[in-house]
SENU-801843 format. One line per field, with one value per atom (N, C-alpha, C): residue number from 1; residue in one letter; x, y negated, z. Coordinates in pm, 1 decimal. Layout:
i <- (NUM|...);
aa <- (a|...);
u <- (X|...);
v <- (Y|...);
w <- (Z|...);
//
This chain:
i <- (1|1|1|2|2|2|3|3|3|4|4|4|5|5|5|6|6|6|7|7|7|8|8|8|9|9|9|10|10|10|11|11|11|12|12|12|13|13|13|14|14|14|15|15|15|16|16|16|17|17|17|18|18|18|19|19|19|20|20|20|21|21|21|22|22|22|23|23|23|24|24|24|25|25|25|26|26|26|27|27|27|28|28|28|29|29|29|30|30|30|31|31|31|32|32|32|33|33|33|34|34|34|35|35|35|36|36|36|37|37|37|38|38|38|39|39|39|40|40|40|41|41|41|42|42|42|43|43|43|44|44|44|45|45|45|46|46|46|47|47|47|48|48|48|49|49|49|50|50|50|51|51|51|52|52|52|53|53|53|54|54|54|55|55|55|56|56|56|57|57|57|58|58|58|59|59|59|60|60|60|61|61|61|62|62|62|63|63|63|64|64|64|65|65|65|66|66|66|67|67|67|68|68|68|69|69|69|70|70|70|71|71|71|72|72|72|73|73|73|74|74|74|75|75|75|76|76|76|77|77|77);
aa <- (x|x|x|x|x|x|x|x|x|x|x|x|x|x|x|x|x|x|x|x|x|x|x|x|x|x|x|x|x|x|x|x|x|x|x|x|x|x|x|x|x|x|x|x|x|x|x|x|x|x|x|x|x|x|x|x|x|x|x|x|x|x|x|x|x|x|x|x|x|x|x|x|x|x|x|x|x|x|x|x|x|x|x|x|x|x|x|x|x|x|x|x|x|x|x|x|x|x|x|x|x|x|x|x|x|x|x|x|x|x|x|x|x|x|x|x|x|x|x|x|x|x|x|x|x|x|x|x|x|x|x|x|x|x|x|x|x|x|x|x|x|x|x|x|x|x|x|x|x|x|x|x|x|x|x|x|x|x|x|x|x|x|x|x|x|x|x|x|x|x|x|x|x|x|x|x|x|x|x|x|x|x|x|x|x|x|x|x|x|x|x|x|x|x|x|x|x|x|x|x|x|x|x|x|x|x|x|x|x|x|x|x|x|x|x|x|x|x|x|x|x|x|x|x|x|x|x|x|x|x|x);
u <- (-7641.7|-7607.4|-7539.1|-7565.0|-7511.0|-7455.5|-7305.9|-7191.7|-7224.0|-7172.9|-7210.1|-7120.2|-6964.6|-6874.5|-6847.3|-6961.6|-6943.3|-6998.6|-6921.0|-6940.8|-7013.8|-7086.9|-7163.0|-7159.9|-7140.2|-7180.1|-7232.8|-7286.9|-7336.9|-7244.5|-7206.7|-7085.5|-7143.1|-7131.9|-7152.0|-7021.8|-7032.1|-6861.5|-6887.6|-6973.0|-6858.4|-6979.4|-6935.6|-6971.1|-7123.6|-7185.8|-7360.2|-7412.9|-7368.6|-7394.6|-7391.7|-7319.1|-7262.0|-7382.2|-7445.2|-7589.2|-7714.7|-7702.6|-7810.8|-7871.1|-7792.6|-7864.0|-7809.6|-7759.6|-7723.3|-7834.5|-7900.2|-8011.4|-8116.0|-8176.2|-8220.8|-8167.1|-8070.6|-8031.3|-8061.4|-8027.3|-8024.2|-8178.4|-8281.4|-8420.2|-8464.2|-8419.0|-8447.4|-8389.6|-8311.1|-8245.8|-8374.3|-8380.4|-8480.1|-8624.8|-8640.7|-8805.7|-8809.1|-8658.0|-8652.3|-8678.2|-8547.2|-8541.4|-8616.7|-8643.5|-8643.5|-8620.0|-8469.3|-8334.3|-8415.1|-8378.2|-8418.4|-8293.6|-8305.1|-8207.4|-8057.7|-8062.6|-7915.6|-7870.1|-7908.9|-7893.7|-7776.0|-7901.8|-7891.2|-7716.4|-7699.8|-7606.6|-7523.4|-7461.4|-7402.1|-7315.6|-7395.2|-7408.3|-7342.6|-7345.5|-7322.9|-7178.8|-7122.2|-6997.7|-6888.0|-6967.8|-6880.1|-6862.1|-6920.4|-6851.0|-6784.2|-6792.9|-6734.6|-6571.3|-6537.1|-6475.9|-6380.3|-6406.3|-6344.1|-6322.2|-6338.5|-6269.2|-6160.0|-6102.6|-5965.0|-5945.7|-6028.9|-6020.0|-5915.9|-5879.1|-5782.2|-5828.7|-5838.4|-5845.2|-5932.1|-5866.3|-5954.6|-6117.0|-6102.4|-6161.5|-6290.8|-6247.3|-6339.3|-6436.5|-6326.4|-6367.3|-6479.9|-6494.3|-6591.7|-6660.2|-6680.1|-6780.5|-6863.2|-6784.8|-6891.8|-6947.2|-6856.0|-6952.5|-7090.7|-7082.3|-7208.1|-7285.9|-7261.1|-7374.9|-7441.1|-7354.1|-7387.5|-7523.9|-7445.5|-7560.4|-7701.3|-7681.9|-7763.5|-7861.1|-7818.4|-7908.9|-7963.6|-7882.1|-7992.2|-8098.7|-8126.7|-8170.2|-8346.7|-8278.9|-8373.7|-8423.2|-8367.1|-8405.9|-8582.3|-8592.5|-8764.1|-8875.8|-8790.2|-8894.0|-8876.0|-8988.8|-8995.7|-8899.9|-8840.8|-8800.5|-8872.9);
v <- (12248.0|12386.8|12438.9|12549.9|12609.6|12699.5|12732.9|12795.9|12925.6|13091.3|13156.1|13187.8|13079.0|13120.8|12978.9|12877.2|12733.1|12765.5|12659.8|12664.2|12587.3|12569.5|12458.8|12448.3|12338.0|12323.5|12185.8|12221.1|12098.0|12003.7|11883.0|11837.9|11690.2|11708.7|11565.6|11470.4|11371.6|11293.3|11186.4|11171.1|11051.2|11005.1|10959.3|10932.4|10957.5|10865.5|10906.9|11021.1|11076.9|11247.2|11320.2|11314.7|11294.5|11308.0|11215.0|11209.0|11278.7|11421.1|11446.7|11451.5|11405.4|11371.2|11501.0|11552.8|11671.5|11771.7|11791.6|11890.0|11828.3|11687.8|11622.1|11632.4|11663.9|11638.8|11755.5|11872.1|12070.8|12085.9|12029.7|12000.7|11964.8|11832.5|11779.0|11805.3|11874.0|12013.6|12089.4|12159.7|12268.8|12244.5|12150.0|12098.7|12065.6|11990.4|11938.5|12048.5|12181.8|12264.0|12385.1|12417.2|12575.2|12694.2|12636.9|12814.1|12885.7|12976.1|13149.8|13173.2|13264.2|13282.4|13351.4|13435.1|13420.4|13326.8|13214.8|13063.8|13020.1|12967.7|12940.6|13011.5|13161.4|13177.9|13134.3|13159.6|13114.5|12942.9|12899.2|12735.6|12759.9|12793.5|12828.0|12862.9|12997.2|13096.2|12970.8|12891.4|12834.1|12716.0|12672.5|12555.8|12630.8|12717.5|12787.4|12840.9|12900.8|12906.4|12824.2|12678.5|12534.4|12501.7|12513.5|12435.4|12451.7|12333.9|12297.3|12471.6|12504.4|12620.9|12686.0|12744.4|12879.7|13040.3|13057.0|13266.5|13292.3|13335.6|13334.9|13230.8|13139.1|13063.1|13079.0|13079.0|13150.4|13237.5|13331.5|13503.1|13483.7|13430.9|13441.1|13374.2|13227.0|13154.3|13252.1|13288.7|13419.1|13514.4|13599.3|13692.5|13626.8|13475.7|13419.2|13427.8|13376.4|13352.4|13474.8|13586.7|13717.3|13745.1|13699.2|13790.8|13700.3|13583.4|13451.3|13505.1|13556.7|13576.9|13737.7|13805.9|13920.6|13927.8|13779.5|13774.9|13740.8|13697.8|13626.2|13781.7|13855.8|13994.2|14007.1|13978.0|14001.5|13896.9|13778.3|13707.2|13601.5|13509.4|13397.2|13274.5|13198.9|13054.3|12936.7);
w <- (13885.4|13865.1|13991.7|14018.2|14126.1|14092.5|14172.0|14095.9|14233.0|14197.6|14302.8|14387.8|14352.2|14483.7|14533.4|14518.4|14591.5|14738.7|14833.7|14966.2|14967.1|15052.7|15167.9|15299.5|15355.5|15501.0|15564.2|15626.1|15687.7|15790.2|15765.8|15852.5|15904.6|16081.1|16142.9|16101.8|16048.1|16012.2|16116.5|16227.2|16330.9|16457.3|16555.3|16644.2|16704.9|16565.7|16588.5|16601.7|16514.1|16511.4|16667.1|16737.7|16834.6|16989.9|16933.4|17056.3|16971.2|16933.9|16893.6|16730.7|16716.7|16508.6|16472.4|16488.7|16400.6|16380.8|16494.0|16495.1|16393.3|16389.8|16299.8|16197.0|16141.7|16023.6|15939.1|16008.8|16015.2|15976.4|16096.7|16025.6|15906.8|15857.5|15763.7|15604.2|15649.5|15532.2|15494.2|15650.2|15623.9|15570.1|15614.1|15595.7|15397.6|15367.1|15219.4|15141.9|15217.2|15086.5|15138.9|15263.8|15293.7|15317.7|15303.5|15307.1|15391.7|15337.4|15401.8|15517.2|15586.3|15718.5|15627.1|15526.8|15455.7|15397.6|15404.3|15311.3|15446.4|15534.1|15684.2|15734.5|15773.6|15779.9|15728.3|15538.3|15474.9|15530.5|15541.3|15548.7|15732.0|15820.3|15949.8|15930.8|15821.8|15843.3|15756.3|15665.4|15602.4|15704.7|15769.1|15908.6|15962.6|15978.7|16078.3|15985.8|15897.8|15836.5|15784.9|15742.2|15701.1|15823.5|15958.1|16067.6|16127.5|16139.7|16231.8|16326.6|16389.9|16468.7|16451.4|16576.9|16596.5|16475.0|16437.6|16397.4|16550.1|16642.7|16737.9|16785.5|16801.2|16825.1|16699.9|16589.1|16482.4|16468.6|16527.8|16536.5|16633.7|16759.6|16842.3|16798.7|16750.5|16693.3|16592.8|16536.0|16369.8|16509.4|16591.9|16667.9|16758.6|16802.6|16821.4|16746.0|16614.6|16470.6|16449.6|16393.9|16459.0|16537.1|16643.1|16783.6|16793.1|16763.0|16747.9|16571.5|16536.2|16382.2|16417.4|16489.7|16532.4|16608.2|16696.6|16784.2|16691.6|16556.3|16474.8|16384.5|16405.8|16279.1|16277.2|16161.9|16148.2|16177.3|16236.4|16294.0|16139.0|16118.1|16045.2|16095.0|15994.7|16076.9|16017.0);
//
């Protein structure tokens, strides 16, 4: 069951991750389930949101995701 104010995010937990697996992993999400690009965000603002980070340091990370998901407006992923 899916609750409609549960978070998700995708989290590397240690070293391996590290050289590359993460992008593999982000794939193999996508390929399983399919999220649509508001899924995608979601899953992006909430890492971004749950991290150690500054408020600042935040704030610019979301204005990347941002400018990085407009860059995507209209196109398929």
């Amino acid at each position: 069951m899916r609750l409609a104010d549960e978070k998700r995010e995708l989290t590397p937990l240690g070293p391996p991750f590290f050289a590359g697996y993460v992008l593999d992993n982000y794939l193999a999400v996508h390929d399983a389930f399919q999220f649509d690009k508001a899924t995608w965000r979601r899953i992006a603002q909430n890492g971004i949101d749950g991290s150690w980070c500054s408020d600042e340091r935040k704030a610019a990370m979301s204005a990347q995701l941002a400018a990085v998901l407009g860059e995507w407006e209209g196109k398929e992923i």
